[in-house]
C-alpha positions in Angstrom: -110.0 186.3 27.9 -113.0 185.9 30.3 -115.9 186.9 28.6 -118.0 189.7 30.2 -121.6 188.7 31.5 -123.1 191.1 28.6 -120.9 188.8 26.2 -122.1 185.7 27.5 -125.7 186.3 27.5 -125.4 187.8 24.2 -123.9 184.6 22.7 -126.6 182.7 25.2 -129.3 184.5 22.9 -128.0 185.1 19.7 -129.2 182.9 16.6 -126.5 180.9 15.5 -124.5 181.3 18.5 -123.3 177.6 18.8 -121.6 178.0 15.3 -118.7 180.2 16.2 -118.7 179.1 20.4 -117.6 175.5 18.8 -113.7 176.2 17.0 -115.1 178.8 14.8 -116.1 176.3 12.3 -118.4 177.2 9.4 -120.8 173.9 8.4 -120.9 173.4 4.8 -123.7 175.7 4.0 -123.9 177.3 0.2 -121.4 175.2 -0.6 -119.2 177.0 1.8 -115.8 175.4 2.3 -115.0 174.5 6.1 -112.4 176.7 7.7 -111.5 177.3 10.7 -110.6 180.8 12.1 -107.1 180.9 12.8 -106.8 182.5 16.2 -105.1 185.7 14.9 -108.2 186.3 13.1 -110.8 186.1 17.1 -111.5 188.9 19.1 -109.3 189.5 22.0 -112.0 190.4 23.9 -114.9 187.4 23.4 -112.4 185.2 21.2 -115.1 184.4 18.8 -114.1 185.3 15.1 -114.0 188.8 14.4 -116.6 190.7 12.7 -116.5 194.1 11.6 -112.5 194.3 13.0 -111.5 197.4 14.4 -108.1 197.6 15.4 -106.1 199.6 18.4 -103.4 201.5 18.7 -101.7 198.7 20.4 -102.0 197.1 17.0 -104.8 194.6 19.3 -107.7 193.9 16.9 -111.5 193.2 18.2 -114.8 193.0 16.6 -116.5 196.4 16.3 -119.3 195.4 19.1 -117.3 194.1 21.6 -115.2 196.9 21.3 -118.0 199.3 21.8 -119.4 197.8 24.8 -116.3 198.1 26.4 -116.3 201.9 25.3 -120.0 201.5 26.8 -118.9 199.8 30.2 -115.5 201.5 30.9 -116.3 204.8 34.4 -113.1 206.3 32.4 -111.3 204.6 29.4 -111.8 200.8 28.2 -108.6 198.9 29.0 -106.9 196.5 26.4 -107.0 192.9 27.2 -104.4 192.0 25.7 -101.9 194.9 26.5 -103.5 196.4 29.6 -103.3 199.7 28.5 -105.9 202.6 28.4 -107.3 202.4 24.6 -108.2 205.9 23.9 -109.8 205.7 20.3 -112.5 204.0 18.9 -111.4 202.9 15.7 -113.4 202.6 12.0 -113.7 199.3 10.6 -110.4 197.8 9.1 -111.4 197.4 5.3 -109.5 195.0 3.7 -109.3 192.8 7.1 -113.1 193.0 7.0 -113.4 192.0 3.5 -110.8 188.8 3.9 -113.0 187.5 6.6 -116.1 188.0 4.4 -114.8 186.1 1.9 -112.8 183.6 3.1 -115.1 182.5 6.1 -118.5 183.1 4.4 -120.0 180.6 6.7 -118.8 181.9 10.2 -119.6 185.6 9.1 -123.3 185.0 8.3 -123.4 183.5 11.8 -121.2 186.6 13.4 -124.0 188.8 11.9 -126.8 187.5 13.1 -125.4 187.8 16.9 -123.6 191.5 16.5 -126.2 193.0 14.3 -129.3 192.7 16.4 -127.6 192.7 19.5 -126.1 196.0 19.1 -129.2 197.7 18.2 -131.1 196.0 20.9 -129.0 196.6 23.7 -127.4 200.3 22.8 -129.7 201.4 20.1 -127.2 201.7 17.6 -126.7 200.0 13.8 -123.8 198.7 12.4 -121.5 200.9 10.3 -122.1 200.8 6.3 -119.1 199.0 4.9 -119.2 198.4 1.1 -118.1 194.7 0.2 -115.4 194.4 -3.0 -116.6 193.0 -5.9 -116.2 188.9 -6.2 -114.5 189.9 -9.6 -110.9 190.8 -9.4 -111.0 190.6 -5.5 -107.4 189.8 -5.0 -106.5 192.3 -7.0 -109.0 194.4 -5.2 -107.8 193.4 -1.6 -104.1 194.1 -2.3 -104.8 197.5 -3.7 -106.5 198.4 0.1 -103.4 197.1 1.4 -101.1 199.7 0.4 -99.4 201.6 2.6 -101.2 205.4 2.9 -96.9 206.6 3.1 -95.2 204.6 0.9 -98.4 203.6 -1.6 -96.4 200.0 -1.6 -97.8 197.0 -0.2 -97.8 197.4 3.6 -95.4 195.5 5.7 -95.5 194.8 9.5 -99.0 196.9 9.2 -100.1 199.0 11.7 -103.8 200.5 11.5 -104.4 204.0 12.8 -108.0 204.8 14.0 -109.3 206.2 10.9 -109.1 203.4 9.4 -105.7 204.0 7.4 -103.2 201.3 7.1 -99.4 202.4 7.5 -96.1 200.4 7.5 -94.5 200.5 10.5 -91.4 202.0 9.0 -93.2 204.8 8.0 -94.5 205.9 11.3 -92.6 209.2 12.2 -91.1 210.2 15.4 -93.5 211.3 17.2 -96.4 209.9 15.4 -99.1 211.2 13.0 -100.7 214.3 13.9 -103.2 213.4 11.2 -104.1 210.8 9.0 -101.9 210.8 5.5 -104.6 210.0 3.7 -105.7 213.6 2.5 -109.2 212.0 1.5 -109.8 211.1 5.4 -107.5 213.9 7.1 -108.8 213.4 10.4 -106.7 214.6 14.0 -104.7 211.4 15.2 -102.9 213.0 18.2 -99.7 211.8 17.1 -101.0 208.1 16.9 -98.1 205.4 16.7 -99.7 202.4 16.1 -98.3 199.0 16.7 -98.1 196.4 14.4 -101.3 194.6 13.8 -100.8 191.0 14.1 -104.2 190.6 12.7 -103.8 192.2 9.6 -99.7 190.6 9.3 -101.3 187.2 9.4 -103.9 187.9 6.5 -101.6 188.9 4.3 -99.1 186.3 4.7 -102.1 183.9 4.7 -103.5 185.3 1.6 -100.3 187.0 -0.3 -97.3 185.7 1.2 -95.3 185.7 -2.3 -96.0 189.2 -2.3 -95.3 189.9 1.2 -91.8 188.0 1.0 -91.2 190.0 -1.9 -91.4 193.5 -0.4 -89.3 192.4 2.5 -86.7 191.3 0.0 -87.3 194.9 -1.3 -86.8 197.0 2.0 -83.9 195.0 2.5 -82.2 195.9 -0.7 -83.0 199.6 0.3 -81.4 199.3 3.5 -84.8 200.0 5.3 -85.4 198.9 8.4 -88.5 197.2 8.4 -89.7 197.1 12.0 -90.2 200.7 12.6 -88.7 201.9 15.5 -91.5 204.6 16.2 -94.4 202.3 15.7 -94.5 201.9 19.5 -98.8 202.1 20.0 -98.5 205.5 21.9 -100.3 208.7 21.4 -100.0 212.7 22.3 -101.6 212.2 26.0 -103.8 215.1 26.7 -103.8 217.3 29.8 -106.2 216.3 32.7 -107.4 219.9 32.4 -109.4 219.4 29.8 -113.0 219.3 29.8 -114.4 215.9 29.4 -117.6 215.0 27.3 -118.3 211.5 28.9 -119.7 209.1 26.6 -119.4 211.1 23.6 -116.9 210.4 20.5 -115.4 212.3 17.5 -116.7 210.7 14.6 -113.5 212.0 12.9 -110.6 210.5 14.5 -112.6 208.5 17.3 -111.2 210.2 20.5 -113.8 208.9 23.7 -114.9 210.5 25.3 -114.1 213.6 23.3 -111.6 216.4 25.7 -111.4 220.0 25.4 -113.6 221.5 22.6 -116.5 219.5 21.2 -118.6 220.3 17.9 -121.6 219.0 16.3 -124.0 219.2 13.3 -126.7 221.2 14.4 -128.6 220.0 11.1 -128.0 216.1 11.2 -131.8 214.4 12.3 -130.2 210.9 13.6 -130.5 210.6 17.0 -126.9 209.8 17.8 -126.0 213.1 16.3 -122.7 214.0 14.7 -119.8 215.0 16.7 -115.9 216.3 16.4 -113.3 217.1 18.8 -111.8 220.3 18.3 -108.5 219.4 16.1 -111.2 217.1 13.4 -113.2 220.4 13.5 -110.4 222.7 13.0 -108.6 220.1 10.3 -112.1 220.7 8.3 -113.4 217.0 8.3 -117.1 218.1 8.5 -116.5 219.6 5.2 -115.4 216.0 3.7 -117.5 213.4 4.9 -121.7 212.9 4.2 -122.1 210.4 7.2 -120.8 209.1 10.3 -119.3 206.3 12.5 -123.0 205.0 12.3 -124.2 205.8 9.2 -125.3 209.4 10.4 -127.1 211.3 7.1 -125.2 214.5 6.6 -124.1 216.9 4.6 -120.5 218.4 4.2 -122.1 222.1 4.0 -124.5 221.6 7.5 -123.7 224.0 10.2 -121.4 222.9 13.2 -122.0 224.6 16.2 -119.4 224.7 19.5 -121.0 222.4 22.2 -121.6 224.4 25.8 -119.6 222.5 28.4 -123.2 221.6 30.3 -124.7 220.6 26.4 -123.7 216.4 27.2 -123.0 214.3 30.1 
C-alpha cells in the first residue's frame, strides 16, 4: 500500500527509520540474530514490521499508530486497505502477536519504537498503551497459554481477534456474532463482532508452534468439527444512521469510533484524553472492571460516570 504523506515524513524523521524501510532486517545488535519480517507479520497500511499489532475485524492486522491515524484522518470511518471496507473498531493490542514480535525480532522492534513512540505523542498528543512483556523464562509456554481460544480454552485454530483484544477460533464464532466479549474478565459490547481469520496471528503460530497447531487440526477433525467457521465472516451489528454521533471520540471498552447513540465518561479521571464508553460497555458494567484505559488513563472502577449531553464533544 501507498504510504500516506503523514507516514512518509514520519519514517523521513524517525531515528532508525532506515532499519525497517530496508527488508525489515535487524543488524546484529546485542547479539541479536538477523531475521527478516516475514510479510504476514508488516502493517498493511505502511508495510513496515508491525509494532504494537492491533487487528480488524476483517481479521487485517496493522500497527497500533498507523491504525490510529487513520482513525485520526478518516471525515467518517477509516477504510481497510486491504479489504476496502469501513473498519468500525479500534482494536487493543493483540498480546501474544505483540509478544512473538518482541522476542523474535528484538532488533527490528527497538527500531519500530523509536519511530511509533515519539511520533504518536508528538503529532496527536497521545502515549502508547501499557502492554506488560512475558517473562524470558518459560515464554513458550507463556505464549501458548495466550493463545487459547477464550470459547473452547484449546489452542486457537484459524484465529480470529475481536477488538477487545480476545482471540477466538473461528469455529467458535456464533451465528450472528458475539454480543460481548467471552472473556468474563474483559466483558466489553462487541455488536455482534464476527471476526475473520487473522492471517497474522495463523502465521505465528505455525511459525512458532506448528506441531501443536497440526495437532489440534488432527483433533477437530476427529471431532467432526469444521474448522473454518462458517460465521467468522468480519461483519458486525450495523447501527442505525439515527443515532447520534460523537465524532472523534471512542469507547475505551469495546473501541466503537466514533462512539453512536449514548456516550459516558468518568467524571473523576484527571488525563486529558478522558475516559469514555458507549452505552452497551456502560450498561454491561465495564467501568466497574478496569483501573485504566486504551491509553493508560489512571482510574478507578468505583469513579462516577456521568451521561455525556449530545453538545458535550464534537
Amino acid at each position: 500500500q501507498d504510504l500516506c504523506p503523514h507516514s512518509i515524513h514520519a519514517l523521513a524523521r524517525a531515528p532508525g527509520a532506515a532499519v525497517c524501510a530496508m527488508a525489515g532486517k535487524a543488524g546484529k545488535a546485542d547479539g541479536d540474530v538477523v531475521r527478516e519480517v516475514p510479510q504476514e507479520l508488516r502493517c498493511a497500511a505502511t508495510g513496515k514490521p508491525l509494532y504494537m499489532p492491533v487487528v480488524t475485524t476483517q481479521g487485517v492486522a496493522y500497527s497500533y499508530s498507523a491504525l490510529f491515524e487513520m482513525f485520526m484522518a478518516a471525515r467518517a470511518l477509516p477504510t481497510c486497505k486491504v479489504t476496502g471496507e469501513p473498519i468500525a473498531f479500534f482494536p487493543s493490542v493483540c498480546l501474544p502477536l505483540h509478544h512473538h514480535l518482541m522476542e523474535q525480532y528484538k532488533g527490528v522492534m527497538r527500531g519500530r519504537r523509536q519511530q511509533d513512540e515519539p511520533d504518536l505523542a508528538e503529532r496527536f498528543g497521545f502515549p502508547m498503551p501499557m502492554v506488560e512483556e512475558l517473562p524470558e523464562k518459560n515464554f513458550d509456554e507463556a505464549l501458548l497459554e495466550e493463545l487459547e481460544c477464550v470459547v473452547s480454552r484449546e489452542l486457537v485454530y484459524e484465529p480470529c481477534v475481536l477488538s477487545s483484544g480476545s482471540i477466538v477460533s473461528a469455529y467458535c464464532v456464533p451465528e450472528g456474532g458475539f454480543l460481548k466479549d467471552p472473556n468474563r474478565t474483559v466483558g466489553c459490547a462487541l455488536y455482534g463482532q464476527a471476526p475473520r481469520k487473522s492471517m497474522a496471528v495463523e502465521a505465528m503460530i505455525k511459525a512458532r508452534f506448528p506441531q501443536h497447531y497440526t495437532e489440534r487440526a488432527l483433533e477437530l477433525a476427529k471431532e467432526g468439527i469444521q474448522s473454518a467457521g462458517q460465521h467468522a465472516n468480519g461483519t458486525w451489528n450495523e447501527l442505525s444512521p439515527a443515532l447520534h454521533i460523537f465524532w472523534g471520540l471512542g469507547c475505551d471498552g469495546c473501541g466503537l469510533w466514533p462512539i453512536r447513540g449514548s456516550a459516558w465518561e468518568d467524571a473523576e479521571c484527571q488525563d486529558r484524553v478522558g475516559f469514555h464508553l458507549c452505552d452497551q460497555c456502560y450498561q454491561l458494567g465495564f467501568h466497574r472492571r478496569v483501573v485504566t484505559g486504551k491509553f493508560n488513563q489512571t482510574r478507578m472502577p468505583k469513579c462516577r460516570m456521568v451521561q455525556m449531553a449530545e453538545s458535550d464533544f464534537m
